[in-house]
C-alpha positions in Angstrom: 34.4 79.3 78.0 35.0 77.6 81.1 32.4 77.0 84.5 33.9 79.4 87.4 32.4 78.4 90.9 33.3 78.3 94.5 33.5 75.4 96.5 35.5 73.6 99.6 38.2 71.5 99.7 40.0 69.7 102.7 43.5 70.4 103.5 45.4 69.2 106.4 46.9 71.8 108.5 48.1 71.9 112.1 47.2 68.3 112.7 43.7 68.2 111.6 41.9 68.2 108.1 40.0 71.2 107.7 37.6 72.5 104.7 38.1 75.5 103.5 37.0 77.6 100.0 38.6 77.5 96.6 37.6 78.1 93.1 36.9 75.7 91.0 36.9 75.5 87.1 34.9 73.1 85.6 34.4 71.3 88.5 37.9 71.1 89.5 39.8 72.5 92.4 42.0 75.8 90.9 44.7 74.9 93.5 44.5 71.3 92.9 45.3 72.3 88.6 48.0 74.3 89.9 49.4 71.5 92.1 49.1 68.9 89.2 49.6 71.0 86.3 53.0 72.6 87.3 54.4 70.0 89.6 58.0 72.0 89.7 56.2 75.4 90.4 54.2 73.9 93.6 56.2 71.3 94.5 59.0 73.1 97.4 59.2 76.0 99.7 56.0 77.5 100.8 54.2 76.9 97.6 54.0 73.3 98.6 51.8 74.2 101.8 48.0 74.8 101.5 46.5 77.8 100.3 44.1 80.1 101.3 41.7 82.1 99.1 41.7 85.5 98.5 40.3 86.8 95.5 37.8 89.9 96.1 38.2 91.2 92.7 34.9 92.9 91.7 34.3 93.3 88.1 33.0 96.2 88.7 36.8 97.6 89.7 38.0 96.8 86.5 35.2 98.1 84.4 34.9 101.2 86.5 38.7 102.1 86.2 39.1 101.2 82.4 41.6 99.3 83.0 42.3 96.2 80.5 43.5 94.3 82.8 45.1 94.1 86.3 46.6 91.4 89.1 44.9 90.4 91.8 45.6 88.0 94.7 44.4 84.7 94.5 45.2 82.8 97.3 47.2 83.8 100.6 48.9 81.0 103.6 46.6 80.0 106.2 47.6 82.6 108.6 46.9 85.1 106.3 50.2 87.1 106.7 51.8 86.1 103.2 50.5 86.2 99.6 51.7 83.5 97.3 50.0 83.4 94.0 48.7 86.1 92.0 46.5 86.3 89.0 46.2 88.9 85.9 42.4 89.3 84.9 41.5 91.0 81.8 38.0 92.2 80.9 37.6 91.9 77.1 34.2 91.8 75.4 32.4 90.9 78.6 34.5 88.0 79.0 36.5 87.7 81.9 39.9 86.1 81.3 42.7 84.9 83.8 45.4 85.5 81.5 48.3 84.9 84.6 49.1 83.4 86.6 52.2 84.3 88.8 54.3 83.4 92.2 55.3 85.9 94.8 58.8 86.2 94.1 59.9 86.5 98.1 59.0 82.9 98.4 60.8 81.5 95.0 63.7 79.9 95.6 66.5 80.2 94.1 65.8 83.7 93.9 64.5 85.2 90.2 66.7 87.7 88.7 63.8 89.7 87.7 62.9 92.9 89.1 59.0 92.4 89.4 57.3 90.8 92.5 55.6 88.4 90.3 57.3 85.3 88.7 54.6 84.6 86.0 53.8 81.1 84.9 55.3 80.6 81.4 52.9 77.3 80.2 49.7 78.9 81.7 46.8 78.6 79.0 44.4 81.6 79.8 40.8 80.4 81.1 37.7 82.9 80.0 34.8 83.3 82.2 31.3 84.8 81.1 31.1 87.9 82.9 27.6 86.6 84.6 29.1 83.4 86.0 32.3 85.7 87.5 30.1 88.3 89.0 28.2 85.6 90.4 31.2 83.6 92.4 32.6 86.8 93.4 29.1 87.9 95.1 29.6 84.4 96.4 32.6 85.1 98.0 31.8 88.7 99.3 28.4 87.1 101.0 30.7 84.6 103.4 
């Protein structure tokens, strides 16, 4: 099981370096993974730019509604007018598990011929979460 928790991390945006929030897995930056782990997937177009956290995924949503699973934003751009990447969370024996992870398909270029919004990541390993450390960072997050 991996260590979820929330952090800051310096981008540089408009000219200046800025910190801002992002989640990080045992100790490391989740956009910095993506970045390094799946250099053709963040490596042009808009998905080379910073991102911008936006998970508010409450556990309690997905345990309420029944549902096995369900996608969630993760992070947004900086002006918080587009969403970029997108993540499929599963609750499973009181594990949490990030079983996607996905690009917006208006920003992949060339275009994707498939028909869903969501290009998802082929080599993406699922990560699992206790369901105590995931409530915790999300309370995090909705306390800021």
């Amino acid at each position: 099981m991996k260590e979820l928790s929330l952090g800051k991390i310096s981008i540089h945006i408009y000219g200046e370096d800025i910190a801002v929030k992002d989640l990080f897995i045992n100790d490391e930056s989740f956009q910095h993974y993506l970045r390094s782990s799946f250099k053709n997937e963040f490596s042009n177009g808009r998905f080379k730019e910073p991102f911008m956290l936006r998970l508010e995924s409450k556990l309690s949503s997905l345990i309420e509604n029944k549902k096995s699973s369900s996608n969630h934003l993760l992070y947004g751009c900086v002006d918080a007018c587009c969403d970029y990447i997108f993540v499929k969370i599963k609750f499973v024996n009181n594990k949490i598990i990030w079983d996607k992870i996905g690009r917006n398909t208006d920003y992949v270029h060339p275009k994707p011929t498939i028909k869903n919004k969501i290009q998802w990541l082929t080599n993406f390993k699922p990560i699992i979460f206790s369901k105590e450390n995931y409530n915790q960072v999300m309370n995090q997050i909705e306390s800021k």
